[in-house]
TORVEX-370616 format. One record per residue (C-alpha): residue number from 1; residue in one letter; x, y, z. Coordinates in pm, 1 decimal, always signed. Each point is the difference from the previous one (the first is absolute). Layout:
BEGIN
{lumza=NUM&mikol=a&x=X&y=Y&z=Z} $
...
This chain:
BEGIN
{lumza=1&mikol=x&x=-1022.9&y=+1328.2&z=-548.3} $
{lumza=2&mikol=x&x=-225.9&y=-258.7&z=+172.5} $
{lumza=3&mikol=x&x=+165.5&y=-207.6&z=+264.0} $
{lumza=4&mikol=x&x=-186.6&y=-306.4&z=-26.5} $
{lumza=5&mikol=x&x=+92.0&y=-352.4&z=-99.2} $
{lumza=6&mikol=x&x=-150.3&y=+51.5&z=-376.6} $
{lumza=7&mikol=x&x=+175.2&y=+271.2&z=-94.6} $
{lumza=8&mikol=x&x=+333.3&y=-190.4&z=+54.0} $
{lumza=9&mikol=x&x=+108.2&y=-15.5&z=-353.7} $
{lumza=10&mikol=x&x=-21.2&y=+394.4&z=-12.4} $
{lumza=11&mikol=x&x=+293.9&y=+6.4&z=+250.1} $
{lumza=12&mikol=x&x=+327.5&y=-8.7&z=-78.6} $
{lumza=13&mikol=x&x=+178.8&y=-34.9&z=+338.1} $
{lumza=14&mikol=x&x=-130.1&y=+17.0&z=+340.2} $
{lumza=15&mikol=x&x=+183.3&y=+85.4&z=+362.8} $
{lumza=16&mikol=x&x=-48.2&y=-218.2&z=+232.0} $
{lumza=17&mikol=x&x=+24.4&y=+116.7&z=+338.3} $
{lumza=18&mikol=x&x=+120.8&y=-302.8&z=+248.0} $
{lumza=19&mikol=x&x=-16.1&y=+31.8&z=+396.5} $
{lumza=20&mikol=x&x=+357.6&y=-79.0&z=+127.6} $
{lumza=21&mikol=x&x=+54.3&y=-165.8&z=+343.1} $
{lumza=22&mikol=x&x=+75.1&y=+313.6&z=+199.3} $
{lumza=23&mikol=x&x=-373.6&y=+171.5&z=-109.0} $
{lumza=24&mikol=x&x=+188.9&y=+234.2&z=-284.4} $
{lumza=25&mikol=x&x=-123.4&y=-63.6&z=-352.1} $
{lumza=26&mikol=x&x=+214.3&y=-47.8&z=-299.1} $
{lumza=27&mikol=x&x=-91.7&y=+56.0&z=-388.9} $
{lumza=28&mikol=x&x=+75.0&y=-155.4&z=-310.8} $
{lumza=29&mikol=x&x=-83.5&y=+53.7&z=-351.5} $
{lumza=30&mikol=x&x=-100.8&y=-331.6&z=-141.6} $
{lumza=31&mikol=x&x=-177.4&y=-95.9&z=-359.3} $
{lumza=32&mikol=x&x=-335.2&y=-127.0&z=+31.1} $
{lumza=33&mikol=x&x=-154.3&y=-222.3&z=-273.0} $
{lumza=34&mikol=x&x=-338.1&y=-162.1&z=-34.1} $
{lumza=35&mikol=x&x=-94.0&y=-340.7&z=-107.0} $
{lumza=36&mikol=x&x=-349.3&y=-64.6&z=-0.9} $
{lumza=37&mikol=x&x=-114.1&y=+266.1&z=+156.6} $
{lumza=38&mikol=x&x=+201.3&y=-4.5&z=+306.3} $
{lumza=39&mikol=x&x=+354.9&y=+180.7&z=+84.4} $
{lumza=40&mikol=x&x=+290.7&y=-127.7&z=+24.2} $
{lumza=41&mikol=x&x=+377.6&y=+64.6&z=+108.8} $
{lumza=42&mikol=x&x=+365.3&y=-126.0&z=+83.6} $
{lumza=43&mikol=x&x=+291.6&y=+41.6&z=+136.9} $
{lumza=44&mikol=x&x=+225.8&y=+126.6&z=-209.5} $
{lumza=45&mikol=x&x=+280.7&y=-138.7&z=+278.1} $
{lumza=46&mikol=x&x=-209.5&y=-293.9&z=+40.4} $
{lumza=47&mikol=x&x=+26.6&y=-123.3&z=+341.6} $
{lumza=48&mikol=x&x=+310.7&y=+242.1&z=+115.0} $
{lumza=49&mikol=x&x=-230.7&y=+288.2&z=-22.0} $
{lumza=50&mikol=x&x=-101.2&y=+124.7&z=+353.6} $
{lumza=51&mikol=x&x=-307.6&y=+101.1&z=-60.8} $
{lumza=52&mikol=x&x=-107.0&y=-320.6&z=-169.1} $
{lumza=53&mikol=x&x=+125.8&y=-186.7&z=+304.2} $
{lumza=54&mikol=x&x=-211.9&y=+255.7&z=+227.2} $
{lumza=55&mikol=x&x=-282.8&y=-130.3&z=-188.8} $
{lumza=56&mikol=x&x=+49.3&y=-349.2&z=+46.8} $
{lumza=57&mikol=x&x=-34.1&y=+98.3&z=+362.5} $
{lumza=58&mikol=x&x=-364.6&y=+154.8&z=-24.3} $
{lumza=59&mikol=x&x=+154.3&y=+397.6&z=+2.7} $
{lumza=60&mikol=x&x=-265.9&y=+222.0&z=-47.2} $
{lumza=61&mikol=x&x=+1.2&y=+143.6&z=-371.4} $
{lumza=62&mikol=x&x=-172.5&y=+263.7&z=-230.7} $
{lumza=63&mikol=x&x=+22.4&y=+93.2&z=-340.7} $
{lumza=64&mikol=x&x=+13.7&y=+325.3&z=-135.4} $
{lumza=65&mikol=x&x=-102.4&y=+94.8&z=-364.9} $
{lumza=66&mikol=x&x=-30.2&y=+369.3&z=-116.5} $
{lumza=67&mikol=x&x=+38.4&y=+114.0&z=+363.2} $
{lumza=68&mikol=x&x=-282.4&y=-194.8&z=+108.3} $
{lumza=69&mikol=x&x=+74.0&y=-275.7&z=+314.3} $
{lumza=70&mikol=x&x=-174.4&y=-330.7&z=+117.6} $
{lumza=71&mikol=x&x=+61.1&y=-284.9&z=+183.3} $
{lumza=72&mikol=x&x=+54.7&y=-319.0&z=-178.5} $
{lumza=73&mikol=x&x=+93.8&y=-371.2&z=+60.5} $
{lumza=74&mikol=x&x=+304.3&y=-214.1&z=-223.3} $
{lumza=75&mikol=x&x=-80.7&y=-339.5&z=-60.1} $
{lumza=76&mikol=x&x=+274.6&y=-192.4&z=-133.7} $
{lumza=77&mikol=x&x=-85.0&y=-195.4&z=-298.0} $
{lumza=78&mikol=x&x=+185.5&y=-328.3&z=-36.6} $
{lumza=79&mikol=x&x=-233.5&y=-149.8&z=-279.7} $
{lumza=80&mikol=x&x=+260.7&y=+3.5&z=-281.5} $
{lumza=81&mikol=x&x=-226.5&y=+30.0&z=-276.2} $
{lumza=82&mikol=x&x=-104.5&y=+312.2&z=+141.3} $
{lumza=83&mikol=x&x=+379.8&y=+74.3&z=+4.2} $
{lumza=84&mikol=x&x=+42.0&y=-6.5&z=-293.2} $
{lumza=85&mikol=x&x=-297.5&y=+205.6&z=-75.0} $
{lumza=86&mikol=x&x=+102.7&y=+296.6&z=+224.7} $
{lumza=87&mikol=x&x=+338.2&y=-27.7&z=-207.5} $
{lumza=88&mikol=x&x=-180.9&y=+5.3&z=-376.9} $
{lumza=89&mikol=x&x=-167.3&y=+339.0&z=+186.2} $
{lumza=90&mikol=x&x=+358.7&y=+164.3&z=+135.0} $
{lumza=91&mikol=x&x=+141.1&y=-58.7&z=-378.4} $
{lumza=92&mikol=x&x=-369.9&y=+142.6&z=-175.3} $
{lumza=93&mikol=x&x=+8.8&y=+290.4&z=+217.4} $
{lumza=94&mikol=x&x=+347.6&y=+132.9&z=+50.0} $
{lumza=95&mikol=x&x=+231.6&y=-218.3&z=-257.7} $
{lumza=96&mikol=x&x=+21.2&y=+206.6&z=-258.0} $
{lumza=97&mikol=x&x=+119.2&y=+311.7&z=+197.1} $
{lumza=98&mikol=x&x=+186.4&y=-215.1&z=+267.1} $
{lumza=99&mikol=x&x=+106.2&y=-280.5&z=-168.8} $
{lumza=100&mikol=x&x=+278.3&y=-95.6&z=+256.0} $
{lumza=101&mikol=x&x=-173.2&y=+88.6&z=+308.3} $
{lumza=102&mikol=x&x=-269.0&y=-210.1&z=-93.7} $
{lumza=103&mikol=x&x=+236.1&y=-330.0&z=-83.2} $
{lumza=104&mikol=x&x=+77.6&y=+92.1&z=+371.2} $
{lumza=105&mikol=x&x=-351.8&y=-12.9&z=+90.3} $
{lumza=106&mikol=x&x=-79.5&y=-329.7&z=-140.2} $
{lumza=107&mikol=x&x=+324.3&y=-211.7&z=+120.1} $
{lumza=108&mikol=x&x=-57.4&y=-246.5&z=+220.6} $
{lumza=109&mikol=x&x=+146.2&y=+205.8&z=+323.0} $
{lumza=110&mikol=x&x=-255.0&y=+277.1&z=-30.2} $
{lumza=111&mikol=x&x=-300.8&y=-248.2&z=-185.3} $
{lumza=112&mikol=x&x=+25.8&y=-154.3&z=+328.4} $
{lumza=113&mikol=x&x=-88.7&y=+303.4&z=+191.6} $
{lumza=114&mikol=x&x=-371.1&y=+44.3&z=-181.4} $
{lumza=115&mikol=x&x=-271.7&y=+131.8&z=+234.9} $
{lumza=116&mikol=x&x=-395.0&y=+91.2&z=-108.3} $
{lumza=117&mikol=x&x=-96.3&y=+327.7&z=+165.3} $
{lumza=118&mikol=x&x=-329.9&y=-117.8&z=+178.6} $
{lumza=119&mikol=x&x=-250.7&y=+167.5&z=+267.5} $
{lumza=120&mikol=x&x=+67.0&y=+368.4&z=-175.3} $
{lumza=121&mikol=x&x=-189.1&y=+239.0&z=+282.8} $
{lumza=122&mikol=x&x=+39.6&y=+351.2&z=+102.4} $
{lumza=123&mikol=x&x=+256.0&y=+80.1&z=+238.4} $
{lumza=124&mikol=x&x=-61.6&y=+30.5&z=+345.5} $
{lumza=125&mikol=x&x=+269.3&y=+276.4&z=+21.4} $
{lumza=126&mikol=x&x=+244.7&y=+136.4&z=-179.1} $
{lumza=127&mikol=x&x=+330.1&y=-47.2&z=+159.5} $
{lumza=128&mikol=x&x=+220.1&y=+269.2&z=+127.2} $
């Protein structure tokens, strides 16, 4: 699977790998939807989620897709057209499998927590 920005739509989930405070790394699985061409994810804690918060505060971060790893930057998106956008994706993609997972996805609490995956490059190492 190619692990560049337009083949987004091909993924189903994504684990993004967040640096924490003491140099460890911790993973999560996270759903990844595009919108125009460029990925997208939440929170599905919204703002209680530690490794959203760790983002907020510039932690180093990768993706990995089909065992493949890069570096990537979150940009939070707060236009809320776009919002809405990245929410009409979540329920296209997974709402007919997921149906309450994605209601979860789209209220306001985790809506809030929308970040574009941005600056996808090849890791400079793989961590330990």
């Amino acid at each position: 699977m190619d692990m560049d920005l337009d083949s987004v739509s091909e993924w189903t989930e994504i684990v993004l790998w967040v640096r924490r405070e003491t140099g460890g790394w911790s993973a999560r699985t996270v759903w990844v939807v595009a919108v125009d061409g460029e990925a997208y994810v939440r929170s599905a804690f919204g703002r209680r989620s530690a490794w959203y918060r760790q983002v907020l505060r510039d932690a180093e971060t990768e993706v990995e897709v089909a065992g493949i790893r890069r570096s990537v930057t979150l940009r939070p998106v707060d236009d809320p057209d776009l919002v809405q956008r990245v929410s009409g994706a979540y329920r296209a993609k997974y709402g007919l499998s997921w149906p309450g997972p994605v209601e979860s996805m789209n209220a306001y609490e985790a809506a809030a927590t929308t970040m574009r995956l941005a600056d996808l490059r090849e890791a400079a190492q793989l961590p330990a």
